[in-house]
C-alpha positions as CSV (number, residue, x, y, z in Angstrom):
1,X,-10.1,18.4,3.3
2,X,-8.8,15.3,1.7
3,X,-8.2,14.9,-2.3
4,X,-7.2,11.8,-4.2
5,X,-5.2,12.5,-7.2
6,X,-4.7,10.1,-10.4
7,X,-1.9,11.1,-12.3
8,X,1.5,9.2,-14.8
9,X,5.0,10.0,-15.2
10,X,7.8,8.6,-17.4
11,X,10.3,7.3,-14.7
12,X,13.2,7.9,-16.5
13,X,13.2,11.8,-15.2
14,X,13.3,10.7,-11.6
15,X,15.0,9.2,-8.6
16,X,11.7,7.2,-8.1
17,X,8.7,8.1,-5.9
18,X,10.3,9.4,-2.7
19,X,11.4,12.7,-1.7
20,X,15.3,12.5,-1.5
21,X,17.4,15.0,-0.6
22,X,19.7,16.7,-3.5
23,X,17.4,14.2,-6.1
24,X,14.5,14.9,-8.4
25,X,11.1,12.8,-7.6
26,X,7.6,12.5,-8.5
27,X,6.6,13.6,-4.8
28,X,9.2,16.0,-5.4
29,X,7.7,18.0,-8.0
30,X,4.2,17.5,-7.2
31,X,4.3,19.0,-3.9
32,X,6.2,21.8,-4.8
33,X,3.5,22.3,-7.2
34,X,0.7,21.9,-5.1
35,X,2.6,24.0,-2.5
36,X,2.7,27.3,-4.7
37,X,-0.5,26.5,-6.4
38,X,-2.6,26.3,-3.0
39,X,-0.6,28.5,-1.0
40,X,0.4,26.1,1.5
41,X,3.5,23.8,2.4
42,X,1.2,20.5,1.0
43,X,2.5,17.1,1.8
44,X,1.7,14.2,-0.8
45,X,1.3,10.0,0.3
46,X,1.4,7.7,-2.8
47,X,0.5,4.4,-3.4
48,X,3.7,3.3,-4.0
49,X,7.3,4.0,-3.6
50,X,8.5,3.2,-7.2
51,X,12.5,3.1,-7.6
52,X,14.4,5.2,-10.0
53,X,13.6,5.1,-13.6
54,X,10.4,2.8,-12.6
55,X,7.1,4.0,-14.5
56,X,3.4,4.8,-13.5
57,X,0.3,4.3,-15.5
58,X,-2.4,5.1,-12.9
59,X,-0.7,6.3,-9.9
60,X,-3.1,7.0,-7.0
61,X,-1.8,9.7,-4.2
62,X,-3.4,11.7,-1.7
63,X,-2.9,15.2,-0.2
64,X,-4.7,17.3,2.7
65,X,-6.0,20.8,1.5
66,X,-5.4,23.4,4.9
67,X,-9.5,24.4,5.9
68,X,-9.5,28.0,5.0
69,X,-8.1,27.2,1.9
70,X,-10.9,26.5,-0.8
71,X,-9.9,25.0,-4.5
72,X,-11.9,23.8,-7.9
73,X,-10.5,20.6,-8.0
74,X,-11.3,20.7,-12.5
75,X,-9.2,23.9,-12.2
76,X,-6.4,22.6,-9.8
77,X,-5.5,19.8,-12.1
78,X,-5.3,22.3,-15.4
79,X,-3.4,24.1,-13.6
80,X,-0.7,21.3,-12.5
81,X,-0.4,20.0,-15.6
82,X,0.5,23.5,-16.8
83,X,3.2,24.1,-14.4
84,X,4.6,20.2,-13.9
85,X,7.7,18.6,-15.8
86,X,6.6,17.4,-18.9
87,X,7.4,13.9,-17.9
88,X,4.6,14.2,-15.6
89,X,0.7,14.3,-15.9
90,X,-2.0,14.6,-13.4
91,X,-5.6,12.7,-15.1
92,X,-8.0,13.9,-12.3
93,X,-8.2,15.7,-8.6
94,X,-11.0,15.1,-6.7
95,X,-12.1,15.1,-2.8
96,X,-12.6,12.0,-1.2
97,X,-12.9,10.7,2.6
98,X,-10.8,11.6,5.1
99,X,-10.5,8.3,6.0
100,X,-8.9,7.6,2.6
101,X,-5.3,6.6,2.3
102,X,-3.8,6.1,-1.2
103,X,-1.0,3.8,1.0
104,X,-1.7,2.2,3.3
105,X,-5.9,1.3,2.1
106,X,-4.9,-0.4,-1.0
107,X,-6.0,-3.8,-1.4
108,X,-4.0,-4.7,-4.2
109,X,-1.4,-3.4,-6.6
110,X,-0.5,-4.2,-10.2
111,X,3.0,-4.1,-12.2
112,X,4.0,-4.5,-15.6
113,X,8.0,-5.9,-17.3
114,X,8.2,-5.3,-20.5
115,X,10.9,-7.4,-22.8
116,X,11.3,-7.3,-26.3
117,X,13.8,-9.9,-28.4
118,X,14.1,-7.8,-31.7
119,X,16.1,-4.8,-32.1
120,X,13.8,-1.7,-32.5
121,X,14.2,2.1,-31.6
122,X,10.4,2.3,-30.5
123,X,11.0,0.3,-27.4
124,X,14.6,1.0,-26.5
125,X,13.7,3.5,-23.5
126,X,10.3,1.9,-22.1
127,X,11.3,-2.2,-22.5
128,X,14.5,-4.2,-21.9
129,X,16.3,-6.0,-25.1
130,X,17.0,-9.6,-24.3
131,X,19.9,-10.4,-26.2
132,X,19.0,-15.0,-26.2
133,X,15.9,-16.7,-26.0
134,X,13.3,-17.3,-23.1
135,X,11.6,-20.4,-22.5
136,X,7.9,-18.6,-21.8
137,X,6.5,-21.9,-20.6
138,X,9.4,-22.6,-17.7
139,X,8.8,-18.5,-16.8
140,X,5.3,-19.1,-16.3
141,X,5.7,-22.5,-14.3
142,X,8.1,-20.5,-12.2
143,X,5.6,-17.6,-11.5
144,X,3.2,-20.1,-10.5
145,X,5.1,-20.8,-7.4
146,X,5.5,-17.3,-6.5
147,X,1.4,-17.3,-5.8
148,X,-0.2,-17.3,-2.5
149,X,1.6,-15.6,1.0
150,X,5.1,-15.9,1.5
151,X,8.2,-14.1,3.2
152,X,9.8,-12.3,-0.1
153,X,13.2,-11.6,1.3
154,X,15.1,-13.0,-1.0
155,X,13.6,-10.9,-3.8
156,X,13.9,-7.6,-0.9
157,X,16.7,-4.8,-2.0
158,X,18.9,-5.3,1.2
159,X,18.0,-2.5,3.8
160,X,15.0,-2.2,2.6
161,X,13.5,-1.3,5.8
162,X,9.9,-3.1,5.8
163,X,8.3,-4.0,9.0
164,X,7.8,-7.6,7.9
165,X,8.6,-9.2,4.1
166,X,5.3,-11.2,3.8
167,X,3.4,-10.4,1.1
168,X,0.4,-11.8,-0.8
169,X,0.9,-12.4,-4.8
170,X,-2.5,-13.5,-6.7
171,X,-1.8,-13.3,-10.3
172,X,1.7,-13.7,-12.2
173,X,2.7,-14.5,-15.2
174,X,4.0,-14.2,-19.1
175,X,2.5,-13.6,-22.3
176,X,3.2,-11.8,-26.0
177,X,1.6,-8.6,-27.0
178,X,2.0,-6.4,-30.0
179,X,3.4,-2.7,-29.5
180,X,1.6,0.2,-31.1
181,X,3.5,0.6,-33.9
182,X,3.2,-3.2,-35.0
183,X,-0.3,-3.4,-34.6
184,X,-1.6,0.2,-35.6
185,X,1.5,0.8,-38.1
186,X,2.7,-2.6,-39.5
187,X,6.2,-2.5,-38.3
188,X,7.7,-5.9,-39.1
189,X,7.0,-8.6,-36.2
190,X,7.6,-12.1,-35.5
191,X,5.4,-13.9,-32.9
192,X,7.2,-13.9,-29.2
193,X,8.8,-10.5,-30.3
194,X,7.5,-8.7,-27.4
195,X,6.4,-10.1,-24.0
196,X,4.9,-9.0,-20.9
197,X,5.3,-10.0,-17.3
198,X,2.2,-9.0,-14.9
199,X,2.1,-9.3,-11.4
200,X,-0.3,-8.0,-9.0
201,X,0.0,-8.3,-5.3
202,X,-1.1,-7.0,-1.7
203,X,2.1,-5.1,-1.4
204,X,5.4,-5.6,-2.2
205,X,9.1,-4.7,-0.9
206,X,11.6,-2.7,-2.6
207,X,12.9,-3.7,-5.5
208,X,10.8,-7.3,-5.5
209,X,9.2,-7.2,-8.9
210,X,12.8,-6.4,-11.1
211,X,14.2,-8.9,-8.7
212,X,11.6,-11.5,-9.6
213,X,11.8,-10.8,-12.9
214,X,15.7,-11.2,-12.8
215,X,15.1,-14.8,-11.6
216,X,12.5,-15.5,-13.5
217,X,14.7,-15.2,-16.9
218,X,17.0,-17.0,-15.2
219,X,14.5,-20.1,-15.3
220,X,13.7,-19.1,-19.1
221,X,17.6,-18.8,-20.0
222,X,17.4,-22.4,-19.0
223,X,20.5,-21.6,-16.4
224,X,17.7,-22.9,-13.9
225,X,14.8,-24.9,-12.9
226,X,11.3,-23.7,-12.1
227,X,11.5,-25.2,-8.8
228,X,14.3,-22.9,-7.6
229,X,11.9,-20.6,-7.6
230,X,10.4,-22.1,-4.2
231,X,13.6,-22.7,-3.4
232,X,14.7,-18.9,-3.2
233,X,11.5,-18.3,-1.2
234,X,12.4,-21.2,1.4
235,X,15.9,-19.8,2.0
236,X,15.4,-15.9,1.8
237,X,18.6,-15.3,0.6
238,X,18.6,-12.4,-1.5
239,X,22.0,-13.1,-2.5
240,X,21.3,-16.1,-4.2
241,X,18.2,-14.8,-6.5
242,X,18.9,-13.7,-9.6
243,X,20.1,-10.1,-10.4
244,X,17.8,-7.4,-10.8
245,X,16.3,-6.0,-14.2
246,X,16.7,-2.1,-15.6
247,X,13.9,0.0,-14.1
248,X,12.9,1.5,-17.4
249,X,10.9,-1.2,-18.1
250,X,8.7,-1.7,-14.8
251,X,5.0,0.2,-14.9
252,X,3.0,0.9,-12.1
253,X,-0.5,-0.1,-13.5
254,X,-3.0,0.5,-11.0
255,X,-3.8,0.3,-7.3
256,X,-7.4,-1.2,-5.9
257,X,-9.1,0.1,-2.8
């Protein structure tokens, strides 16, 4: 029997999503949980291969459950959460269709970048300090372009290894949010202090969203136009995009089906 499984995990523990040899990964550890909990060598398909350090919010996987092998899927979740790495938590197990595939039947998929312009220790590990200032406007005008269905290769890690690089991007863009401890707590804040890039998308390649986000602050650093942005697209030279951002600021945020 198939069961879908919702869980989050601080990237910063792992090697990413994907079982590596001589590496510790999400699948990783969740199958070798599931594996001693059910009994079973238990193989695990995510939504996502997220790169090292990258985190999740609402990470959707799936697993198949061996037919003489009966679980409580309220009891199977306690129970992973008990033995897991701490950086790790599952929010829900439950059986779903066995024509469910937490791959390759999403719809659509959602990231979050997280900058911040101030110095403070709350964000240090979960957002990336820009050291100058970012024209939000320009960024924005340059995430327009990236809408609609193009060949991404020039955001694409080299060797990445996709069948094809076309993907379908429907919503990017910019804006300023408050932090916990500003809004809840009063830590001192300017307006622009923190920003937030979101991008959601069909699929995407290895690597794409820190790579877009690389170029994208390129644009807001003023060092180029918005129009490059097409540019990079039209040539598909990863070489010429701009460098890629630290992962520890990249969230998974949801997948649709």
């Amino acid at each position: 029997m198939r069961h879908k499984i919702r869980l989050l995990y601080d990237g910063s523990a792992f090697c990413g999503w994907q079982i590596q040899n001589n590496a510790r990964t999400v699948q990783g550890e969740l199958e070798k949980a599931l594996s001693l909990l059910l009994g079973s060598p238990i193989q695990v398909v995510g939504a996502g291969r997220t790169d090292s350090e990258v985190n999740a919010i609402d990470y959707i996987a799936h697993f198949d459950v061996p037919d003489n092998v009966s679980i409580n899927a309220e009891q199977l979740c306690y129970k992973l959460n008990a033995i897991l790495p701490r950086e790790m938590a599952v929010e829900e197990v439950s059986s779903t269709e066995e024509e469910f595939h937490a791959r390759f039947g999403a719809t659509s998929r959602e990231y979050h970048y997280f900058i911040h312009f101030r110095k403070d220790p709350f964000c240090e590990k979960y957002s990336y300090r820009m050291r100058y200032p970012l024209d939000i406007e320009k960024m924005n005008k340059a995430a327009q372009l990236l809408l609609g269905e193009h060949d991404f290769s020039c955001f694409e890690k080299v060797g990445g290894n996709n069948a094809t690089s076309i993907c379908t991007i429907t919503e990017a863009g910019w804006s300023t949010y408050r932090p916990t401890h500003v809004e809840l707590m009063g830590a001192p804040c300017r307006e622009g202090d923190y920003i937030v890039f979101r991008i959601k998308a069909n699929r995407f390649l290895r690597n794409m969203v820190r790579a877009i986000v690389g170029s994208l602050v390129e644009v807001g650093r003023g060092k180029k136009e918005p129009e490059w942005i097409a540019e990079l697209i039209d040539k598909g030279s990863r070489s010429e995009a701009g460098s890629s951002v630290p992962g520890k600021a990249l969230f998974f945020t949801g997948a649709k089906y």
